[in-house]
C-alpha positions in Angstrom: 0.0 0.0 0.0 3.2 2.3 0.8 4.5 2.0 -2.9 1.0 2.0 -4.6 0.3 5.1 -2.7 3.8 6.9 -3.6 2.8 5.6 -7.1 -0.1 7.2 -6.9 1.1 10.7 -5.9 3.8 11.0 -8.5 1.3 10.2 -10.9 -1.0 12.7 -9.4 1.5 15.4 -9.7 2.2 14.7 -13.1 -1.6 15.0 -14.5 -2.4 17.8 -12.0 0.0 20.5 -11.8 0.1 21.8 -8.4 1.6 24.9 -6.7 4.8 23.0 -6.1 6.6 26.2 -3.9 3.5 26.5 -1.3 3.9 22.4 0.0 6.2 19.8 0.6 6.0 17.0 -1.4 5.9 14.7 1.9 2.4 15.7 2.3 2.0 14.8 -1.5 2.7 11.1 -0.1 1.3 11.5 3.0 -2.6 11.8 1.6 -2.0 9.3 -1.5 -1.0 6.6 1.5 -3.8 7.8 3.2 -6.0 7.3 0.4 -4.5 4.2 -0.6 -5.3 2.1 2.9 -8.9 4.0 2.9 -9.4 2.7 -1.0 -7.7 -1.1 -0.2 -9.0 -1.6 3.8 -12.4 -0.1 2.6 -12.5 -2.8 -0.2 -11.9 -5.1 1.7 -14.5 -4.7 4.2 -16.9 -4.3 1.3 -15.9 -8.0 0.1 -15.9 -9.5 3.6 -19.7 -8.1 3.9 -20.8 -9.0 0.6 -19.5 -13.1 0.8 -21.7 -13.2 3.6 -24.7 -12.8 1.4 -23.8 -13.6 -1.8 -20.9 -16.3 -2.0 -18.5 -16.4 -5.1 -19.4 -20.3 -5.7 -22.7 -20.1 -5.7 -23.8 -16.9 -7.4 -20.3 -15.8 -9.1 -21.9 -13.2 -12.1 -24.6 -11.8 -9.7 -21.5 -11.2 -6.3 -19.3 -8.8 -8.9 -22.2 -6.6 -9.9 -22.8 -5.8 -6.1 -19.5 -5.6 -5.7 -18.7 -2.8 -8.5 -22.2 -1.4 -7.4 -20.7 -0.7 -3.5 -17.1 -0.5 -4.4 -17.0 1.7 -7.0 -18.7 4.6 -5.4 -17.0 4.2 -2.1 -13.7 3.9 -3.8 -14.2 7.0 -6.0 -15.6 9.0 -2.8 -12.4 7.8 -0.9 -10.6 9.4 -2.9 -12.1 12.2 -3.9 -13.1 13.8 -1.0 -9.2 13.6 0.8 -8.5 15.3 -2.4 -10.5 18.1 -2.1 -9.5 18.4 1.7 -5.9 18.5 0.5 -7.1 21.4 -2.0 -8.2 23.3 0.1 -5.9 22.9 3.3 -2.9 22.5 2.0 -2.7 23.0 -1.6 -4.5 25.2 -4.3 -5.5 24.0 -7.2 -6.1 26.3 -10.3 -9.8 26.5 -10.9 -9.1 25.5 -14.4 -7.6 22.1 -12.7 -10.5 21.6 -10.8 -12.4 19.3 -13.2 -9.6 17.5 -14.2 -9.3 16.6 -10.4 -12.6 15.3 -10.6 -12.1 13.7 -14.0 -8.7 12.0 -12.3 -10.5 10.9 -9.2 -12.9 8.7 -10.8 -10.4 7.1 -13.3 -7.8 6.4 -10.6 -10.7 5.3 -8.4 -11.6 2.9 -11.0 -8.5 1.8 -11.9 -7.5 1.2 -7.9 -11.1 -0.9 -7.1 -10.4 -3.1 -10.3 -7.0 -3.9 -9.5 -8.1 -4.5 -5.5 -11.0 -6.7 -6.8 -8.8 -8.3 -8.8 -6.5 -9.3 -6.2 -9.5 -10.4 -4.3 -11.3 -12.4 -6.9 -7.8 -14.0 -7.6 -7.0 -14.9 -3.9 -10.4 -16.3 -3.6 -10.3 -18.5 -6.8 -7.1 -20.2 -5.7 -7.9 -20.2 -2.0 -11.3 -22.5 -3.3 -9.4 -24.1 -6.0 -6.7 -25.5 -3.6 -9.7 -26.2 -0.7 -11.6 -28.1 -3.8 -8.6 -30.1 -4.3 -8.4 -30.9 -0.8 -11.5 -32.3 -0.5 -11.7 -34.4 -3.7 -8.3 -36.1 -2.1 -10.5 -36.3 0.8 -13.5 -38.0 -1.0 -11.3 -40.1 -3.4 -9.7 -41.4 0.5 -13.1 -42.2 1.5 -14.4 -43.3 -1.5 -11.8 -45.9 -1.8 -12.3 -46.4 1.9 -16.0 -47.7 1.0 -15.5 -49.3 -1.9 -12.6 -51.5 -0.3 -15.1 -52.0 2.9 -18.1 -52.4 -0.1 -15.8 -55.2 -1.2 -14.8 -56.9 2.2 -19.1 -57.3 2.5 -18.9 -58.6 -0.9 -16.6 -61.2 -0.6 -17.8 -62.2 3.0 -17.1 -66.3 3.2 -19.6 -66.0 6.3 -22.2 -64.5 4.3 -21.3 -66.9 0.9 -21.3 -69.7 3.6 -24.6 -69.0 5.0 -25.9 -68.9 1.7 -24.5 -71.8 0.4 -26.1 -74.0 3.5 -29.3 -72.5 3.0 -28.7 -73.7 -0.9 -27.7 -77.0 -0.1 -30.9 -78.0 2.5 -33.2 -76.5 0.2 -32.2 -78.7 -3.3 -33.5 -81.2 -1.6 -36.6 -79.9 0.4 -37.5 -77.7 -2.2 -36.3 -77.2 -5.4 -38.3 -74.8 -6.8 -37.6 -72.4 -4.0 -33.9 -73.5 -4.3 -34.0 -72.1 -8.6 -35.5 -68.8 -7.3 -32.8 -68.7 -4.3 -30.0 -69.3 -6.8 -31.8 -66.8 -8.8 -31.8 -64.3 -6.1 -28.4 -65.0 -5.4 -27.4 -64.4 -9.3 -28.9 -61.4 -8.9 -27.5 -59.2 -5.8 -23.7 -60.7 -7.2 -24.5 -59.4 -10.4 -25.4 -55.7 -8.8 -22.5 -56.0 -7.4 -20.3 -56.4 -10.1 -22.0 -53.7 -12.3 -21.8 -50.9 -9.6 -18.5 -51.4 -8.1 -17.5 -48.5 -9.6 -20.2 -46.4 -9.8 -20.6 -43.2 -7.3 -24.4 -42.8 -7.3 -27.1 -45.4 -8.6 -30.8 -44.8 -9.6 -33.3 -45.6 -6.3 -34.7 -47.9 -8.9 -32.0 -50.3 -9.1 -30.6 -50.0 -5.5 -34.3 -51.1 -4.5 -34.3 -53.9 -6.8 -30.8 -55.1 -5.2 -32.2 -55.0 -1.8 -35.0 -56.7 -2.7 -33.2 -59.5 -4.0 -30.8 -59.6 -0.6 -33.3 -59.6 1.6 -35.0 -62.3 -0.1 -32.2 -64.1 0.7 -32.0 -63.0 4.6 -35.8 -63.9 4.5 -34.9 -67.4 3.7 -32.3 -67.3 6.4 -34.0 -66.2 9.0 -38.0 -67.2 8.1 -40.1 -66.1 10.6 -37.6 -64.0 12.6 -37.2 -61.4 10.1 -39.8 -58.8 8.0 -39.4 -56.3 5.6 -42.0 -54.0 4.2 -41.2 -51.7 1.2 -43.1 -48.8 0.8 -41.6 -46.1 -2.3 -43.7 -44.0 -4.2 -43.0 -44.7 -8.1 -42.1 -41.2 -8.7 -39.2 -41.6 -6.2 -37.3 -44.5 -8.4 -35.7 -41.7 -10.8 -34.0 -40.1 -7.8 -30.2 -41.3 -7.0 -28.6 -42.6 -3.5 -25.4 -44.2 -3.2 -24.9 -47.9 -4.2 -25.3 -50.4 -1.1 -26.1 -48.3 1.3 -29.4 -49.7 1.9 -27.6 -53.1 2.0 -25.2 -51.4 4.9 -28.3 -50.0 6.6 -29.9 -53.8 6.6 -27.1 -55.5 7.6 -26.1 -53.0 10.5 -29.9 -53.9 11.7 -29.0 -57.6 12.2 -25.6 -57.0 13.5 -26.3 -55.2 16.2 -30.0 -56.5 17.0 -31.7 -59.6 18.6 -33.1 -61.5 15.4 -35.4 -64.5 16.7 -38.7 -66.0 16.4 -39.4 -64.7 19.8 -38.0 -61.5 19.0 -38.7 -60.7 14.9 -36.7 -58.0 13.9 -39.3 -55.8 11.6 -37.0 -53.6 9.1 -39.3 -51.0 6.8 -38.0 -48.8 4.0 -40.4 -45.7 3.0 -39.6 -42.5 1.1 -40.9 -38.8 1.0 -39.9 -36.6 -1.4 -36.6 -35.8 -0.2 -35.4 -38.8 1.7 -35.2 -42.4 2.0 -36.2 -43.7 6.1 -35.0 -47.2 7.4 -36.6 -47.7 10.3 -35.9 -51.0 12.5 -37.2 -51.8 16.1 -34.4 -51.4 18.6 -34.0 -54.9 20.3 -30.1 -54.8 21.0 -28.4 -58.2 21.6 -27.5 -58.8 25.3 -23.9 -59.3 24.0 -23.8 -56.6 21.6 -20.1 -55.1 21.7 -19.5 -51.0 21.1 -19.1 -50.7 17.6 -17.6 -47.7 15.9 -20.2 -46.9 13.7 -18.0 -46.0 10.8 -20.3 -47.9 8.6 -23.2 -45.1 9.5 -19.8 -42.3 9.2 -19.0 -43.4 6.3 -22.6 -43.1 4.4 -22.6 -39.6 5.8 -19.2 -38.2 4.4 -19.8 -39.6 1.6 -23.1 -37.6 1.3 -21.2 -34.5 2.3 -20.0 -34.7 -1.1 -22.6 -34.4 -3.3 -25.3 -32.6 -1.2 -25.7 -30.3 1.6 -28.6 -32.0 2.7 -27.9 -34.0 5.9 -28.2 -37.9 6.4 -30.1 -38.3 10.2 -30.0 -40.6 12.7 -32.8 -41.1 16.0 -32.3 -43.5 18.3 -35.5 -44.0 20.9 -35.5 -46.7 23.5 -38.1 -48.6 20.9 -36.8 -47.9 17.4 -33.7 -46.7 15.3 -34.0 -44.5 12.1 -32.5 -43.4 9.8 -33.0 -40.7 6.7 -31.1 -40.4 4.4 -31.1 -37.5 1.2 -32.6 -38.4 -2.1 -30.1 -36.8 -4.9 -32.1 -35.8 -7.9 -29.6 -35.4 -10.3 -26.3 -36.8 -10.6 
């Protein structure tokens, strides 16, 4: 500010000839410092009062034009007005000069907001750049986090095993129910193969996956176990990410009493902005703490794509849990 405000003066003195034997030239310095920090602090100010209301990211074209509208003026009265106090208290300026003070204000004045608003919109730009980068190391972390996790559950031998029993007893029981079990089975692999690598998935085929896996839990389990689906059609189009229903259903189990005596009753509805899983709350007797990174994990990898805010409520009958619909990927 020191140099752009000498700068300023020397240029000053050139355009606008002064009476150079009634002053010092200090004082020439002096008020161009002066009006320097007034223009640059004052701008600043203005943008730190501005973001508040109007962001860069989310309404960039619409944030400059306030910004010229309040900068501008209070930039061109910054200056002029120490300029005509300087006139008039410690320098005279021909009358002939007094236009082109005017005249000089206004084009410095510009010329000083757009280079402080270009500092500004600059800083800004790679201040948000380099955060943006941050995060989408962040979210590639966590994404790989949950796609690695995504393919410990896949892979499961307890929950292949399981299945394979269930297979087994049932070719010779029932061997119609056995084609539509391998069926089933066919099925949630085969989702799981398609959308290993996909970030979001259409409600539409996430349900269909989780109808098919809980077909199969419904075979495990028989009696002890019910689900009830309840989604409005016109929710199908809208995205959520792949198997987090199945983490949501499988958390249920882990941590709950499952038992004819005890049925665990799991119900998926929608609304027209979120998904709710809802499961009464019957925790085993030797249910260890768990670190709930599963439930963390859905959530930060929400944070990415939608301000909207997966929640959780816990009463001493019930858990729940709502999570955002995404209507466009």
């Amino acid at each position: 500010m020191l140099l752009v405000g000498i700068g300023v003066s020397l240029l000053l003195n050139y355009i606008v000839p002064f009476e150079k034997h009634t002053h010092s030239q200090l004082y020439d310095f002096i008020i161009s410092i002066i009006i320097t920090i007034l223009v640059w602090e004052g701008n600043l100010r203005i943008d730190a009062f501005i973001n508040l209301k109007f962001p860069w990211v989310e309404k960039p074209c619409k944030r400059i034009f306030i910004h010229i509208l309040y900068s501008l003026p209070y930039s061109v009265l910054a200056i002029y007005l120490p300029m005509l106090g300087f006139h008039i208290y410690v320098c005279q300026i021909t009358t002939e000069n007094d236009g082109l003070l005017m005249f000089t204000s206004l084009i410095i004045g510009l010329l000083i907001t757009i280079i402080i608003m270009t500092f500004e919109i600059s800083t800004q730009f790679f201040y948000n750049w380099k955060n943006t980068l941050i995060e989408v190391e962040k979210y590639k972390t966590e994404s790989a986090q949950a796609q690695l996790q995504n393919l410990k559950n896949q892979i499961d031998p307890h929950f292949l095993f399981n299945n394979m029993s269930i297979l087994s007893s049932l070719v010779y029981k029932d061997a119609g129910k056995a084609a539509d079990f391998i069926n089933q089975l066919s099925k949630v692999y085969r989702y799981l193969l398609d959308n290993r690598n996909n970030e979001l998935v259409t409600l539409d085929n996430e349900l269909t996956f989780i109808k098919s896996y809980t077909y199969l839990l419904q075979i495990r389990f028989d009696k002890s176990i019910a689900f009830d689906f309840n989604v409005s059609p016109q929710l199908l189009t809208y995205y959520i990410l792949p198997m987090s229903l199945q983490m949501l259903v499988e958390n249920a189990i882990k941590h709950n009493e499952v038992s004819e005596d005890y049925p665990l009753k799991i119900s998926i509805t929608g609304n027209t902005n979120e998904l709710i899983i809802t499961n009464n709350l019957q925790l085993r007797s030797n249910n260890e703490p768990h670190s709930k990174t599963g439930l963390q994990n859905i959530k930060d990898r929400y944070a990415y794509y939608t301000n909207k805010k997966m929640e959780i409520i816990k009463s001493s009958n019930s858990f729940i849990v709502k999570i955002p619909l995404l209507n466009t990927l």
